[in-house]
C-alpha positions in Angstrom: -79.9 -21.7 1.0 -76.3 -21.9 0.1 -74.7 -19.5 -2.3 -71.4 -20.9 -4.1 -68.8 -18.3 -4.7 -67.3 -17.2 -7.8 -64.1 -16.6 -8.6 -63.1 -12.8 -8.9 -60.2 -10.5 -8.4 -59.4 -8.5 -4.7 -57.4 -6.1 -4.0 -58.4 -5.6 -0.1 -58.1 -8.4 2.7 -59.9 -8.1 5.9 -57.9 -10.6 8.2 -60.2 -11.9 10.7 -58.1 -13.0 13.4 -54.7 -11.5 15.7 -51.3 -12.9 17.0 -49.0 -14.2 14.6 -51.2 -15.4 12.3 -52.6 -12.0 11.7 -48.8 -11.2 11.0 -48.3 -13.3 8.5 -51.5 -13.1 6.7 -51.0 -9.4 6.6 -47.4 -9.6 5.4 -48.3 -12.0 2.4 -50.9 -9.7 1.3 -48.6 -6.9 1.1 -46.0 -9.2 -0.7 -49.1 -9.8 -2.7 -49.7 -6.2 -3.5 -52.8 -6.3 -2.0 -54.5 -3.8 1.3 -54.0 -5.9 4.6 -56.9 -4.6 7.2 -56.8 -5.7 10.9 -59.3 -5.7 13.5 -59.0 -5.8 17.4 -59.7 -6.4 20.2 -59.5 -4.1 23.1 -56.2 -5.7 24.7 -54.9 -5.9 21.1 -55.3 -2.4 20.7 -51.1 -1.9 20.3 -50.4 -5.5 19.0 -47.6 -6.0 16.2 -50.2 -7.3 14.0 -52.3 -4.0 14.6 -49.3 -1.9 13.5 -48.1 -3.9 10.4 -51.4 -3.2 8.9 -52.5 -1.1 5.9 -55.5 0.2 8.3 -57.0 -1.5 11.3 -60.1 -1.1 13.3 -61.8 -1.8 16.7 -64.0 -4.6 17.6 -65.4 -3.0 19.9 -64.4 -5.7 22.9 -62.2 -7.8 25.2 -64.1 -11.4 24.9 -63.9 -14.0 22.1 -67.5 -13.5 21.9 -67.4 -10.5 21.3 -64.6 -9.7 18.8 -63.1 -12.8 17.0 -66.7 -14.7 17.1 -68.6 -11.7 16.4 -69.7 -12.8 13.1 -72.4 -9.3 12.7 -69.6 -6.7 14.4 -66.7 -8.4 11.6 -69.3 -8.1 8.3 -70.2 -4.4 9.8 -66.5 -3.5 9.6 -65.5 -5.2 6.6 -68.7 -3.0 5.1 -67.6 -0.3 6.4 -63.6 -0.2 5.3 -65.0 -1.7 1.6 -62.9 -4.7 2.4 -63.3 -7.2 -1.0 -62.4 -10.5 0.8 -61.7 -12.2 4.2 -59.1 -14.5 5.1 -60.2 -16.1 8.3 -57.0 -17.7 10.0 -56.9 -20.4 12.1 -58.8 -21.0 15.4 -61.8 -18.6 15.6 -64.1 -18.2 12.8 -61.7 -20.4 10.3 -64.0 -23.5 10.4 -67.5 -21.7 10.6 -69.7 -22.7 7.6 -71.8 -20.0 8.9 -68.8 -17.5 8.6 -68.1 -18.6 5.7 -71.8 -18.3 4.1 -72.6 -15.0 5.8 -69.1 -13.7 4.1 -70.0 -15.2 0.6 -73.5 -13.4 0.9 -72.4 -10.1 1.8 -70.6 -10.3 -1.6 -67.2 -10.7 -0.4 -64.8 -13.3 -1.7 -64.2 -15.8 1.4 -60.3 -17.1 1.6 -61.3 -21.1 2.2 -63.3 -23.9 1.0 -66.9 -23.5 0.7 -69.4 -23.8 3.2 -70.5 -26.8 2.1 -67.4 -28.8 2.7 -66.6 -27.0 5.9 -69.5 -28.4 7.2 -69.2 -31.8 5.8 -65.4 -32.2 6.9 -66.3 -30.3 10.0 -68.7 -33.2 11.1 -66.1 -35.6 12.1 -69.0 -38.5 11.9 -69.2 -37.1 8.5 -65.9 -37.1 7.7 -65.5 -41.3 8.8 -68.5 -41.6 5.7 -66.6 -39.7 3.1 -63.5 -41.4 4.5 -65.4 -45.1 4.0 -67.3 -44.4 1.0 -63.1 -43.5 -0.8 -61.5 -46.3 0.9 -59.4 -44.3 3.1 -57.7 -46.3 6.2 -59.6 -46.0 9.5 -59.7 -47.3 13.0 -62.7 -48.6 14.3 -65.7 -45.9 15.7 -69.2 -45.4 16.2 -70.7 -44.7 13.2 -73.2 -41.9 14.9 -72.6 -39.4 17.8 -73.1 -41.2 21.4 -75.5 -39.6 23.4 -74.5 -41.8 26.9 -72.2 -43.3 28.9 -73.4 -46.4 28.5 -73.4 -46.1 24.5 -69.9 -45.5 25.0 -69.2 -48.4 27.3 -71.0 -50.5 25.1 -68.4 -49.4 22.3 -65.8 -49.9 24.8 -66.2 -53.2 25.8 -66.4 -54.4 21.7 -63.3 -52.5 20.3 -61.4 -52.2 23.7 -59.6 -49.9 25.8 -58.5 -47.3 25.5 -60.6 -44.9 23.8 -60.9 -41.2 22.2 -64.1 -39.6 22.8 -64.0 -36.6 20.2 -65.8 -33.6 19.5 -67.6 -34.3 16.3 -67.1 -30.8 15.3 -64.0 -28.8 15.3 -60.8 -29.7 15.7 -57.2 -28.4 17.1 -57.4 -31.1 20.4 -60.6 -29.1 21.8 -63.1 -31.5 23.1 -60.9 -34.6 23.1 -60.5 -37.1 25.7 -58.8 -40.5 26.5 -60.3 -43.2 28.5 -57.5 -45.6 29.8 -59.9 -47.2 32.0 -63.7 -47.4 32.3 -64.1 -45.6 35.4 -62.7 -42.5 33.2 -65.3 -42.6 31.0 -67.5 -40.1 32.4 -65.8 -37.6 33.0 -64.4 -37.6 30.0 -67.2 -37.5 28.2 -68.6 -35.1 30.5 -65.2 -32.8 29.5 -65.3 -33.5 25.8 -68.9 -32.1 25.4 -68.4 -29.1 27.8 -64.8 -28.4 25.7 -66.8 -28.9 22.1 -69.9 -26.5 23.2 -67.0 -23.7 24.4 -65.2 -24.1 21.4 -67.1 -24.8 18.6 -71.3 -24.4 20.1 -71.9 -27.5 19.6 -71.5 -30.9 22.5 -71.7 -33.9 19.6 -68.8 -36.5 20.5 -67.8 -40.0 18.4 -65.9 -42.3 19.8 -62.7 -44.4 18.0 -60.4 -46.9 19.3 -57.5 -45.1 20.3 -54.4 -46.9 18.6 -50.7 -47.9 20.3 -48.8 -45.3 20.8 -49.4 -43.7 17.0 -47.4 -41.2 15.6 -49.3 -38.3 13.8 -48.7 -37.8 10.4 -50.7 -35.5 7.9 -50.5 -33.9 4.5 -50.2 -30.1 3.3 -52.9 -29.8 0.4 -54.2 -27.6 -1.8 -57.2 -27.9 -4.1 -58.7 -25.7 -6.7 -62.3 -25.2 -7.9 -61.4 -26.9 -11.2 -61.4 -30.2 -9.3 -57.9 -30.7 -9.1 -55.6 -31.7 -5.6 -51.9 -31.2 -5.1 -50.0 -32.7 -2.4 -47.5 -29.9 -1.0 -45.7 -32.0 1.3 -46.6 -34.7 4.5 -45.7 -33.6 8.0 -45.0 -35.4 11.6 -46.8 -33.4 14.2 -46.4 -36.3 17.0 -44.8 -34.3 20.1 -48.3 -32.6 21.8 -49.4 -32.2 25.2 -52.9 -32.0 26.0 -53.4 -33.5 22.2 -52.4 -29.6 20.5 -49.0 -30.0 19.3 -45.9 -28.4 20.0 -43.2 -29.4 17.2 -43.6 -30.1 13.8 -41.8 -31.4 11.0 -41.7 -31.9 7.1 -41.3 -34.1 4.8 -42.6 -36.9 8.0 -39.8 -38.6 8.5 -39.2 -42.8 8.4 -42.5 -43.5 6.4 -42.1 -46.4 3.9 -42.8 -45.7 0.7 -46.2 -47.2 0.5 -47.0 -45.5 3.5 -46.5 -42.4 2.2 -48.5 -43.4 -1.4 -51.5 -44.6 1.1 -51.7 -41.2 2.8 -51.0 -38.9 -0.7 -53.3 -41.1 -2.4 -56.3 -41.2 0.5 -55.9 -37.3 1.2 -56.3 -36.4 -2.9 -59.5 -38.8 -2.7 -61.4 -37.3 0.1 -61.1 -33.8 -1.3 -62.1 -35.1 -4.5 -65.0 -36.3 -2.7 -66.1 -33.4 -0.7 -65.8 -30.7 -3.5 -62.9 -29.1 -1.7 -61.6 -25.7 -2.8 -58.3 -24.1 -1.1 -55.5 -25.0 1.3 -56.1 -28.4 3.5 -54.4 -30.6 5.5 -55.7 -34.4 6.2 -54.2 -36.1 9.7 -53.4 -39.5 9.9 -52.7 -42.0 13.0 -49.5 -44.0 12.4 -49.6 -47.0 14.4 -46.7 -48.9 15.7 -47.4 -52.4 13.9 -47.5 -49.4 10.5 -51.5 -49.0 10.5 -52.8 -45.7 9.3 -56.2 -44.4 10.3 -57.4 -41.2 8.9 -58.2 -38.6 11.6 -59.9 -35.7 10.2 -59.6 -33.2 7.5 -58.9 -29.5 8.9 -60.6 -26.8 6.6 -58.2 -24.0 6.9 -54.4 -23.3 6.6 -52.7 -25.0 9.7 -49.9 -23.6 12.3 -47.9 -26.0 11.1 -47.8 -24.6 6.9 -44.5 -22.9 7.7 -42.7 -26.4 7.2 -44.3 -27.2 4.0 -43.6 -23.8 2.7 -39.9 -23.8 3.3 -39.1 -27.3 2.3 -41.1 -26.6 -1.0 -40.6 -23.0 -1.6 -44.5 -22.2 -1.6 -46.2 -19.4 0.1 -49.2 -21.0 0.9 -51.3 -17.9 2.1 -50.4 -16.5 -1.2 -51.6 -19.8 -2.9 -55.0 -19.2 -0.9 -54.9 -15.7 -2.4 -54.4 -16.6 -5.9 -57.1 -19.8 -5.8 -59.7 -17.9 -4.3 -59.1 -15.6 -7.4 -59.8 -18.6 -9.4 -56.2 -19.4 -9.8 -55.3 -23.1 -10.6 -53.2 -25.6 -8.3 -50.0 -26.7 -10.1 -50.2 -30.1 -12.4 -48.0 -32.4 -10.1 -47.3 -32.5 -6.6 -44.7 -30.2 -4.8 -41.1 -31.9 -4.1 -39.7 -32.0 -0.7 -35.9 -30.1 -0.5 -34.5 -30.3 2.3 -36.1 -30.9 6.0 -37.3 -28.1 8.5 -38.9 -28.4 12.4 -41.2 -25.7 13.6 -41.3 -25.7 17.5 -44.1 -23.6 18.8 -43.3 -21.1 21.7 -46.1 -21.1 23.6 -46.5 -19.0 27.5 -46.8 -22.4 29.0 -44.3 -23.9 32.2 -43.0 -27.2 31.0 -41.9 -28.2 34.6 -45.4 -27.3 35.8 -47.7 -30.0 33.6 -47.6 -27.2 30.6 -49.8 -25.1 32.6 -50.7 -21.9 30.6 -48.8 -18.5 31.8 -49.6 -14.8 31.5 -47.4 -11.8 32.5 -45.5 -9.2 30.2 -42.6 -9.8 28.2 -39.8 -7.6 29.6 -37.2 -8.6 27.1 -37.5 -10.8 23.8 -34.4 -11.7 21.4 -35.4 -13.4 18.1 -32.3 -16.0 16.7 -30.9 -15.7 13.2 -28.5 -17.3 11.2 -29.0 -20.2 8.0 -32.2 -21.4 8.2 -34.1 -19.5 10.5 -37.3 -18.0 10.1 -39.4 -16.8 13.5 -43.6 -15.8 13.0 -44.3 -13.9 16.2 -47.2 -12.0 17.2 -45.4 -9.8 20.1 -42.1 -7.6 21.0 -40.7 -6.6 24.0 -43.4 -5.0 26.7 -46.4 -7.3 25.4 -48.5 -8.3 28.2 -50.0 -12.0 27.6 -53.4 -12.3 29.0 -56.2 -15.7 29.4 -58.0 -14.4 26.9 -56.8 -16.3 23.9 -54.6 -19.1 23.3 -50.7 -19.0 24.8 -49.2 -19.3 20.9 -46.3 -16.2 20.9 -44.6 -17.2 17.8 -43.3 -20.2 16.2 -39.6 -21.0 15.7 -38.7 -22.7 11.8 -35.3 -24.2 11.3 -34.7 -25.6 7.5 -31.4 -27.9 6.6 -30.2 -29.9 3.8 -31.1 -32.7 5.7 -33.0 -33.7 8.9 -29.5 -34.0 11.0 -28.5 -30.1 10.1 -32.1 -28.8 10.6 -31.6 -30.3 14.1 -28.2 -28.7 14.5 -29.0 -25.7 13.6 -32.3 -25.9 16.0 -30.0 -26.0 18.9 -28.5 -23.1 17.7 -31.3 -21.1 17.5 -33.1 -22.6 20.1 -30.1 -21.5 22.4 -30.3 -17.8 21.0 -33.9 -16.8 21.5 -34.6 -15.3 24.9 -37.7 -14.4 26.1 -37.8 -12.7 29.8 -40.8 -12.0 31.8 -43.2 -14.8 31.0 -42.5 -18.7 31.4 -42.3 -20.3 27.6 -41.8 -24.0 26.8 -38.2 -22.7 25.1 -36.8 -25.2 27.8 -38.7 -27.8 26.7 -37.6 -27.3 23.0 -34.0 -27.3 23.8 -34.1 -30.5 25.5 -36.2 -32.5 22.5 -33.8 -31.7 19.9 -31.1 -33.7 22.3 -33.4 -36.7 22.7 -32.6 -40.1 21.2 -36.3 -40.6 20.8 -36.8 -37.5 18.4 -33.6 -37.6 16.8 -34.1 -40.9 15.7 -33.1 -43.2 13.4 -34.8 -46.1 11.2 -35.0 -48.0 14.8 -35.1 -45.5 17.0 -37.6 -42.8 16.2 -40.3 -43.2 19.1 -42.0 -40.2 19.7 -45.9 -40.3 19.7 -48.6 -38.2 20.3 -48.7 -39.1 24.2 -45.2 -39.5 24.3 -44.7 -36.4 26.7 -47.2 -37.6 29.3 -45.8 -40.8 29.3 -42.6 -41.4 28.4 -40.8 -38.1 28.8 -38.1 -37.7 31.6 -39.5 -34.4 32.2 -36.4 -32.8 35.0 -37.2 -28.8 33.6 -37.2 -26.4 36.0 -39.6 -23.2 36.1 -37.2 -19.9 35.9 -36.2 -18.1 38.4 -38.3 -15.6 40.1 -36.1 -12.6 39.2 -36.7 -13.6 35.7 -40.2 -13.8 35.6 -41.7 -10.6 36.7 -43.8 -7.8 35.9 -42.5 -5.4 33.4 -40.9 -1.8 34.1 -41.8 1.2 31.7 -38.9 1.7 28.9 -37.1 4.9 29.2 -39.1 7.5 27.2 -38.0 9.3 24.7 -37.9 13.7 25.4 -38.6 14.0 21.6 -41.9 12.5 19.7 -44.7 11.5 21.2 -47.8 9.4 19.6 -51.1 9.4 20.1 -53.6 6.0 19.1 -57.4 7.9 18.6 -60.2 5.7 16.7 -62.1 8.1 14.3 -65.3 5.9 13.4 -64.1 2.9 14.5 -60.9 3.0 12.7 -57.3 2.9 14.6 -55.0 6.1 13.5 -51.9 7.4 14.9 -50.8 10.6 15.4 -47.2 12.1 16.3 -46.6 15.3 18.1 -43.3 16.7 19.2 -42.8 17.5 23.1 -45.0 20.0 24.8 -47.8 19.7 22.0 -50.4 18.4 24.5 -49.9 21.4 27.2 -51.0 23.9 24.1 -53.5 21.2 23.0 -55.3 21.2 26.4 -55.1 25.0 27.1 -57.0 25.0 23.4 -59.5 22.6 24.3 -58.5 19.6 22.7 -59.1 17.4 25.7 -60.3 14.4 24.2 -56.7 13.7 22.3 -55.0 14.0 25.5 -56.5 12.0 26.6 -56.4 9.5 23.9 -52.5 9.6 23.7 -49.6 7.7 25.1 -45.4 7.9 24.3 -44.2 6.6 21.3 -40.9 4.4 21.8 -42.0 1.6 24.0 -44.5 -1.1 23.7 -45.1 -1.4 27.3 -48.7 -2.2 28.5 -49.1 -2.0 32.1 -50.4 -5.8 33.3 -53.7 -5.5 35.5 -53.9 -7.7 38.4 -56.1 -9.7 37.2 -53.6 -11.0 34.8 -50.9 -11.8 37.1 -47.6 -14.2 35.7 -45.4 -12.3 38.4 -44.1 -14.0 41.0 -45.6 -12.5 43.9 -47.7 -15.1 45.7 -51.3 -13.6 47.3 -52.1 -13.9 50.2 -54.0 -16.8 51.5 -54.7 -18.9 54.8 -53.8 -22.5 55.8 -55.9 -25.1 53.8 -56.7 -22.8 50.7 -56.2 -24.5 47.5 -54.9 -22.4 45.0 -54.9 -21.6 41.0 -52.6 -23.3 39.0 -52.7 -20.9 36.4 -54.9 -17.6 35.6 -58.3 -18.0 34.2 -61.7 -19.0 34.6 -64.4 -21.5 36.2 -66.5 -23.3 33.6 -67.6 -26.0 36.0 -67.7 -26.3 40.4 -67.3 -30.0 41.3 -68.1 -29.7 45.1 -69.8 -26.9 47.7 -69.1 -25.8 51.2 -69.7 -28.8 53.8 -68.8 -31.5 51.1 -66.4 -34.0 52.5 -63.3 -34.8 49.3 -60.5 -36.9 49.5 -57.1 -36.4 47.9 -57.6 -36.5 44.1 -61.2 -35.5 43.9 -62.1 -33.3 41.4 -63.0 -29.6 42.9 -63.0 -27.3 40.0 -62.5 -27.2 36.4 -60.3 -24.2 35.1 -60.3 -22.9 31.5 -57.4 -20.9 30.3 -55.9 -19.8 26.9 -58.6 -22.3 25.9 -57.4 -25.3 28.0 -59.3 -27.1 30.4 -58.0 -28.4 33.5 -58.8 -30.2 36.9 -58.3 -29.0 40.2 -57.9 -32.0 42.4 -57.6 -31.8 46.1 -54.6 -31.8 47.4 -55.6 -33.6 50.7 -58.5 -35.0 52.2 -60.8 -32.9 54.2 -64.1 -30.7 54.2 -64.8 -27.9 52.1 -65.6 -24.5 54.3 -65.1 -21.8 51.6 -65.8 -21.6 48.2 -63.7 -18.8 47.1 -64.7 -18.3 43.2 -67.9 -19.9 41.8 -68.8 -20.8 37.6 -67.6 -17.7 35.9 -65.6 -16.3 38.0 -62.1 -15.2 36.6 -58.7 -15.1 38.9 -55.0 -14.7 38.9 -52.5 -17.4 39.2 -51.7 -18.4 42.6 -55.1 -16.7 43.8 -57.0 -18.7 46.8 -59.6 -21.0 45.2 -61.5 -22.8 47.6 -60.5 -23.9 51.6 -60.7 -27.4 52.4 -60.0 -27.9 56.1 
């Protein structure tokens, strides 16, 4: 049964989550005077956001599963360091009702909306009934999940093509798939149910008429357990690849005025009507002929707040703080000053279909200047791994106006450098010089699949002696620093040079072993994490990785006869799915990995012959 939460003061934060979004929940606690506690995972062990907290302690693993998802290992440690509240992030845990009911009844105070709404808003079938019941603006859907093809067909051939089959829980562009054609429907349905039980544990999918080339548009909100709503600001979040998006904006620019009252007045109405409590945001399709379809309602603070927050002055993390203390949302909506772009810098290869990229960061230079804020989650010597998603920081430029912000984009854009690991950087520098995104009242054209299709994508992948493994950093003769767990909990300890010759001789084996040098951040990249360049070896007719990570599904087996194009293997990495098509026509002789099965990048998959 469902316990409802009530408001109380906290003066210690467990943050349930890592990268940069760790970092900046940790920072705004200690702006907000409060105790910032991290947890980790094994190859987080030495992670910025580990460091920048008050205390942090070990989860114990190196899989999703078991540290970021491990709901029983999380409410042991938050026990354990007599943690008052959780503040979940994004991605992870953010949207679990369960989480968030398991938190509530351990007697902590959970940083989010309650359970209740997470789940209702969570459902996306849900979601469309709220949304019809309030009169918000939708395209036209099934009004159930499908449970067939041939439902989905059926839906097809009424509302036309294309389609978006959707996972009817969770969010973020896991689980969702275009049809174009009907022949594609399928496998993407077959994709959208396998991507929605990885990501969320749970295969449910809707379908909705996907509209022309639509923009996507949303609002930043917050609500307070008094009933009340503020709009912060609206954003455009159209550029995205794979449906996750890359650059965002606020205020969303060249909406008409009663555009923008129909998407301030629908988003306040629908978390009226599902009890919401905290920060929000509620996405919208923009259609070219100016219709708006409500999307869903994310319930949890997005990438993208960093725009709302520096066009509006707001903290928003601290605004979760304060109304999950029972603090009350402000009387009128926020004002927009000014316009600011965040462009996401993700380990992804922009000449190579955005495939996700792992390696170590062998030299990274953050821009400055007017109006630049960077969020990162790693320094120089950072190895990036599968694991988790490619997200290494997020780049903010603010202006007076939409024409400076982009100015001083290309500014910044020009002065960050990160070596060692492909990023989309090159992407970013050649958006903010397209007529398409700079726009104008006639010429603003971006949409959501705007980089699939219409992009005249001519980036090339860096040079090989840029992208490589990293070399140690040149140690310092002076301090050393040892990183020992006592209980559980991560504490360093510096010793000058020489200390750990006396400390073995006395018997003190077990720090020695325990300890590392102090000055540099390099992590030594296993091979199974490979971003270097160095090819491995393989024979004629293998077909090889795209990018490091794992098998979740084997189309074919030795003996089966393919021809160029055929599905072979679907690859999971940084929580993307992708195909490996054939390259050629031929016969399978070896499979090389099987479901499971984790590889390197460039690493012999299967030999077709």
């Amino acid at each position: 049964m469902a316990t409802t939460q009530a408001a109380r003061p906290f003066h210690r934060v467990l943050v349930a989550n890592r990268g940069e979004i760790a970092v900046r929940v940790l920072r705004a606690a200690h702006d907000a005077d409060l105790t910032g506690i991290a947890i980790y995972a094994e190859q987080d062990r030495d992670s910025l956001f580990v460091s920048l907290a008050d205390e942090a302690y070990s989860l114990n693993g190196s899989s999703a599963k078991d540290t970021y998802l491990n709901i029983d290992r999380i409410l042991d440690i938050a026990k354990q360091c007599h943690a008052e509240a959780i503040h979940p992030g994004y991605g992870f845990l953010s949207e679990s009702d369960e989480f968030a009911q398991r938190v509530i009844d351990a007697g902590l105070v959970w940083i989010g909306p309650s359970p209740q709404a997470i789940a209702t808003l969570g459902n996306k079938v849900a979601a469309r009934h709220i949304a019809t019941l309030v009169g918000a603006p939708l395209a036209p859907g099934t009004v159930d999940p499908v449970t067939s093809v041939e439902e989905i067909e059926d839906f097809a051939r009424t509302a036309g093509m294309p389609i978006a089959i959707k996972a009817a829980f969770g969010g973020g562009g896991k689980g969702l798939k275009i049809a174009h054609r009907f022949d594609e429907i399928p496998e993407a349905f077959e994709s959208a149910t396998r991507e929605a039980i990885a990501s969320f544990g749970r295969g449910e999918c809707f379908v909705e008429k996907y509209l022309d080339h639509p923009r996507h548009v949303e609002t930043q909100c917050l609500a307070d357990m008094y009933g009340d709503v503020t709009i912060i600001s609206t954003r455009d979040c159209s550029l995205q690849r794979r449906n996750q998006k890359l650059v965002e904006e606020a205020p969303a620019p060249f909406l008409s005025d009663e555009q923008h009252r129909l998407l301030v007045e629908s988003s306040k109405a629908l978390l009226h009507e599902a009890g919401y409590v905290g920060a929000g945001t509620c996405e919208f399709l923009l259609s070219t002929d100016g219709t708006i379809s409500f999307l869903e309602v994310n319930t949890r603070l997005q990438v993208e707040h960093t725009v709302s927050e520096e066009v509006t002055g707001i903290d928003l993390v601290c605004e979760q703080f304060r109304i999950a203390a029972g603090g009350h949302v402000p009387d009128t909506d926020a004002t927009a000053h000014g316009h600011a772009f965040e462009f996401r810098i993700n380990a992804e290869d922009p000449a190579h279909d955005f495939m996700p990229q792992t390696g170590t960061i062998t030299r990274y230079h953050e821009p400055g200047g007017p109006g630049v804020r960077v969020d990162s989650g790693v320094e120089e010597g950072d190895s990036v791994a599968p694991a988790f998603d490619s997200l290494l920081a997020k780049l903010v430029v603010t202006g007076p106006t939409r024409a400076v912000a982009l100015a001083r984009a290309r500014r910044a854009l020009a002065e960050y450098t990160i070596d060692g690991i492909t990023t989309v950087l090159p992407f970013h520098r050649a958006i903010v010089n397209e007529p398409a995104f700079i726009g104008s009242e006639q010429g603003f054209s971006v949409y959501t699949r705007w980089i699939e299709n219409d992009f005249a994508n001519t980036l090339k992948s860096p040079d090989d002696a840029t992208v490589q493994l990293a070399q140690p950093a040149k140690q310092s003769t002076e301090l050393h620093t040892a990183i020992i767990e006592l209980n559980g909990r991560r504490v360093s300890l510096r010793f000058p040079e020489g200390f750990l010759d006396n400390a073995i001789t006395s018997g003190m084996q077990t720090v020695a072993s325990a300890a590392s040098p102090a000055p540099t951040r390099y992590r030594q990249q296993s091979a199974n994490n490979s971003g270097g360049p160095a090819a491995l070896a393989h024979n004629p007719g293998d077909v090889l990785a795209p990018m490091g990570g794992t098998v979740v599904k084997e189309s074919v087996h030795v003996s089966d006869v393919v021809h160029e194009g055929d599905s072979l293997l679907v690859i999971e990495s940084m929580k993307m799915e992708q195909i490996v098509r054939a390259p050629h026509a031929g016969t399978v002789t070896a499979m090389l990995v099987k479901f499971g099965d984790t590889f390197a990048t460039g690493q012999p998959l299967l030999t077709i012959k």
